[in-house]
C-alpha beads as a LAMMPS data file, in Angstrom:
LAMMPS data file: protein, C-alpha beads

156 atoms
155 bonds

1 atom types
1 bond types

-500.0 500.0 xlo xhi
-500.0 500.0 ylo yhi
-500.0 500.0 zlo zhi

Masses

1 110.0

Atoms # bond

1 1 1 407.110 -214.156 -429.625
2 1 1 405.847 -210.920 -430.893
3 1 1 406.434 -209.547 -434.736
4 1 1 405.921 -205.751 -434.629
5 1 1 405.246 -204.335 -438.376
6 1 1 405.816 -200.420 -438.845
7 1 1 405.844 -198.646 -442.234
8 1 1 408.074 -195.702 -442.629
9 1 1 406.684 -192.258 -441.566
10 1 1 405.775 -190.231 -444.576
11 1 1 408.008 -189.305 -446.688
12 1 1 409.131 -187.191 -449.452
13 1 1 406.932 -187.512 -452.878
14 1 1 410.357 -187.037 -455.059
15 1 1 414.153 -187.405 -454.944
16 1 1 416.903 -188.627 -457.186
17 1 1 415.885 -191.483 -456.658
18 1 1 412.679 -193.831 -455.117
19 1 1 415.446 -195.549 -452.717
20 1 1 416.965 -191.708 -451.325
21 1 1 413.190 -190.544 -450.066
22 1 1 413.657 -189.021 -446.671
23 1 1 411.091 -188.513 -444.255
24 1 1 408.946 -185.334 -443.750
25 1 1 409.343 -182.637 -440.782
26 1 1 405.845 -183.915 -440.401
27 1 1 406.442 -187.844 -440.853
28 1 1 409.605 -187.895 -438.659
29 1 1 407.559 -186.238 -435.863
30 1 1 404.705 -188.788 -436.451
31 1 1 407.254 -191.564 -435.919
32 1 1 408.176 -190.139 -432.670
33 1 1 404.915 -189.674 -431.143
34 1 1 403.895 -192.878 -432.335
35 1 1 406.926 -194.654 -430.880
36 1 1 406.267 -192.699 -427.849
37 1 1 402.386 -193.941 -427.554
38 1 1 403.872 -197.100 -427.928
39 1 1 406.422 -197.065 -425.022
40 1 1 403.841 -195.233 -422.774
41 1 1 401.704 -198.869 -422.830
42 1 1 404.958 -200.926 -422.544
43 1 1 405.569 -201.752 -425.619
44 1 1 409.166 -202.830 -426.034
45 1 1 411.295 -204.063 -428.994
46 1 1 413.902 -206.701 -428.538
47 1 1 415.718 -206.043 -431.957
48 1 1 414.731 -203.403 -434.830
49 1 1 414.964 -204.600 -438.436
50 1 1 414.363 -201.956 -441.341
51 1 1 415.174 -201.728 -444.971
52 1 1 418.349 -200.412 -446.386
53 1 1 416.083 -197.521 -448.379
54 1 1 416.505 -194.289 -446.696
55 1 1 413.254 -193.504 -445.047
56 1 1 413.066 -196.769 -443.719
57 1 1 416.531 -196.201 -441.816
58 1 1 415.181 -192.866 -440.546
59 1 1 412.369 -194.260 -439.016
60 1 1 414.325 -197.281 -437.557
61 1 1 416.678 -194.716 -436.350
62 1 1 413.716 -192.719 -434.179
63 1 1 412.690 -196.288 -432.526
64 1 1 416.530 -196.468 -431.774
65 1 1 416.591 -193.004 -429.974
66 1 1 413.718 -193.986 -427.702
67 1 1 415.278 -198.042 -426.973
68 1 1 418.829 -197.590 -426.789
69 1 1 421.042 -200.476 -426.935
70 1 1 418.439 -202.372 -428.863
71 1 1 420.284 -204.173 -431.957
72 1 1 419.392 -202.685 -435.102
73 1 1 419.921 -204.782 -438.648
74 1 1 419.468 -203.579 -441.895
75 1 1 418.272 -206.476 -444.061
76 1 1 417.688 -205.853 -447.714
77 1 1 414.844 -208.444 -447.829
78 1 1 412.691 -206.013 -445.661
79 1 1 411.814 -204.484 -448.709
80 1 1 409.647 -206.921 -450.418
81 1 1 408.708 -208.179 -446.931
82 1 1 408.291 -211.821 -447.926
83 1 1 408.399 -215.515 -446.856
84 1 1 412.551 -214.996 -447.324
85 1 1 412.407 -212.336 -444.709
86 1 1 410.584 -214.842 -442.160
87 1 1 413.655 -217.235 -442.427
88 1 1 416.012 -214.441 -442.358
89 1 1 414.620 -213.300 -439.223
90 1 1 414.105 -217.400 -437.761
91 1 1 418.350 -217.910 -438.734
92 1 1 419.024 -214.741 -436.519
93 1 1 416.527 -215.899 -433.339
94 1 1 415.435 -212.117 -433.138
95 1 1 413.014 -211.936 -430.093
96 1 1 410.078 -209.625 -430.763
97 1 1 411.585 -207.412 -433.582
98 1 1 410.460 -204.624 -434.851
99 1 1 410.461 -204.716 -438.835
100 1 1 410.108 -201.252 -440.485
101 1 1 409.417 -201.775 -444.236
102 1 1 407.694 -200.456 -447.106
103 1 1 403.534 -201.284 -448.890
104 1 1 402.679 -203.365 -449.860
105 1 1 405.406 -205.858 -449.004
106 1 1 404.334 -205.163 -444.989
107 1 1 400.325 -206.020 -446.264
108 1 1 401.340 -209.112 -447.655
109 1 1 403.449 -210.247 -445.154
110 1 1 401.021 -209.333 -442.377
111 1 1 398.317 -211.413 -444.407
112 1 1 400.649 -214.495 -444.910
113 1 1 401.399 -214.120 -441.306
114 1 1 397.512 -214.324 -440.558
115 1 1 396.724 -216.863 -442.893
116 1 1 394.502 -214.088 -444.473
117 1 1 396.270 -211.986 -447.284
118 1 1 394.640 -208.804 -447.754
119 1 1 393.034 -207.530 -444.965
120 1 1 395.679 -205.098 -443.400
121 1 1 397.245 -201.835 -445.481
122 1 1 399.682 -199.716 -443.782
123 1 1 399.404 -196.427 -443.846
124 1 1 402.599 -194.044 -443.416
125 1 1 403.495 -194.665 -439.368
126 1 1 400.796 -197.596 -438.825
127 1 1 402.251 -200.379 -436.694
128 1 1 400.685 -203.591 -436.460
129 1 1 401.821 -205.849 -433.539
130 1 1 401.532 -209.790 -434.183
131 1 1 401.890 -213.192 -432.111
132 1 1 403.529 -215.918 -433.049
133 1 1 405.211 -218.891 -432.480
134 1 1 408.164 -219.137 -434.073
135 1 1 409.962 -217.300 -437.381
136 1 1 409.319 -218.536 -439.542
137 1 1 405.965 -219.093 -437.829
138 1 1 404.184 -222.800 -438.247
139 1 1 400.207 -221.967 -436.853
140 1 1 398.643 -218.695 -438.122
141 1 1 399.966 -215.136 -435.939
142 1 1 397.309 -213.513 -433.571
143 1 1 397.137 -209.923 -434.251
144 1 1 397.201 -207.849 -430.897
145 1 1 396.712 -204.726 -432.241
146 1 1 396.820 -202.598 -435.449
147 1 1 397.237 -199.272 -434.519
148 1 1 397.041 -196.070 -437.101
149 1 1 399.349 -192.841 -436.276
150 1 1 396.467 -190.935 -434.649
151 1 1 395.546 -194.123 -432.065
152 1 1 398.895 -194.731 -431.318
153 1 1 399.519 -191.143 -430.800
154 1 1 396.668 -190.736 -428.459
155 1 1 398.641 -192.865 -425.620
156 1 1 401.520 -190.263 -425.115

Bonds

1 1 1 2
2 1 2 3
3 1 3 4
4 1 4 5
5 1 5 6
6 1 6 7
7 1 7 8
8 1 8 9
9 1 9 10
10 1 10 11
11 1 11 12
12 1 12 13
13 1 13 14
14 1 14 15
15 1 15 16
16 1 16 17
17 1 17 18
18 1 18 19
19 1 19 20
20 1 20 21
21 1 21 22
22 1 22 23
23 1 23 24
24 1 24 25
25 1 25 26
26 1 26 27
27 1 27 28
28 1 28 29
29 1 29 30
30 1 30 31
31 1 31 32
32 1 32 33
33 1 33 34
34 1 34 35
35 1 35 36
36 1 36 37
37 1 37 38
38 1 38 39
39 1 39 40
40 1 40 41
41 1 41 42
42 1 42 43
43 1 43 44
44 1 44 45
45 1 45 46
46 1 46 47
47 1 47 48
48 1 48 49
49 1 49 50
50 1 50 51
51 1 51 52
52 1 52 53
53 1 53 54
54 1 54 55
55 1 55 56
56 1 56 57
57 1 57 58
58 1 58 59
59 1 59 60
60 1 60 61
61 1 61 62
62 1 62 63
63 1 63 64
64 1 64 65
65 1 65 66
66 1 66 67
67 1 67 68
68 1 68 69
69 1 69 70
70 1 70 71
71 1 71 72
72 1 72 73
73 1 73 74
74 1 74 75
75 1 75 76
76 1 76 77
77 1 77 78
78 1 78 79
79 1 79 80
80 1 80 81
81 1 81 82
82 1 82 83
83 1 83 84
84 1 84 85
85 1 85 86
86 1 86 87
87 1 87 88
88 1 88 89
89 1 89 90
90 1 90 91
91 1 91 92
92 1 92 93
93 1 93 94
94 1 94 95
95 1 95 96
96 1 96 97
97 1 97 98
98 1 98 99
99 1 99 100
100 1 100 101
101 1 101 102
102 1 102 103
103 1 103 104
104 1 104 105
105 1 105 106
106 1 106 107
107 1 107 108
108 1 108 109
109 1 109 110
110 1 110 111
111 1 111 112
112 1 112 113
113 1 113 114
114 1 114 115
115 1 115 116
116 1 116 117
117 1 117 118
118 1 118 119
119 1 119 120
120 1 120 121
121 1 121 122
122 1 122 123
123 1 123 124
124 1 124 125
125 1 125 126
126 1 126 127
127 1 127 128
128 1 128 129
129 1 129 130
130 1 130 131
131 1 131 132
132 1 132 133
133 1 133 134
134 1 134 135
135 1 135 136
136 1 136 137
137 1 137 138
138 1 138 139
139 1 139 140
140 1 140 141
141 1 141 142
142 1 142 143
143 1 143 144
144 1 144 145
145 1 145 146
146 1 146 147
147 1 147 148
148 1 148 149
149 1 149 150
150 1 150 151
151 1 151 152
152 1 152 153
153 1 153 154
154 1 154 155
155 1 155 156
């Protein structure tokens, strides 16, 4: 099974309030060429998770518009991206989701994932796409690829 691990596009430095943020012109067009770049090497989500915060929505909502039909859940635990998530996402037998979250939550839970905390950060737009063998996962993930908005963009 594969765990795909997207951070929002960038988004906007202020609003009422840190949960409202929306994404940029700039970082909703990011999102789309990345998710484009993406499809173009057959990448394929069987389910998109994202956080209930606002920019996380957006850019779950982008994914969406390129896979439609694809179930989309908004889980609150996607924001601290934790062990809790992992069972949340196990209870639901999600096949290869996509989870669109917020740092550092997605660093951690990429490194717990690996058996090696602290060697990813996410960037606005990075995705990171892992192995593994079940959710919650009982041998370490294989990561497949970690790709940055500018090398994912470059397969379009």
């Amino acid at each position: 099974m594969l765990v795909t691990l997207m951070r929002h596009g960038i988004a906007e430095s202020f609003a009422r309030s840190d949960a409202d943020r929306r994404l940029t012109d700039a970082g909703e067009r990011i999102v789309d060429e990345v998710i484009l770049g993406l499809k173009s090497c057959g990448w394929c989500p069987g389910a998109i998770v994202c956080s209930p915060l606002t920019r996380s929505r957006q850019t779950a909502a982008i994914a969406l518009k390129h896979f439609p039909g694809t179930p989309l859940d908004v889980l609150p635990a996607v924001v601290e991206a934790d062990e809790a998530l992992l069972a949340e996402l196990g209870a639901r037998e999600l096949i290869d989701p996509l989870v669109v979250g917020h740092e550092p939550g997605l660093s951690r839970l990429a490194g717990s994932l690996l058996g090696a905390r602290g060697v990813l950060h996410f960037q606005p737009a990075t995705v990171a796409c892992l192995r593994v063998d079940s959710l919650p996962p009982r041998t370490p993930a294989e990561l497949l690829f970690l790709a940055p908005p500018l090398f994912a963009r470059l397969f379009q």
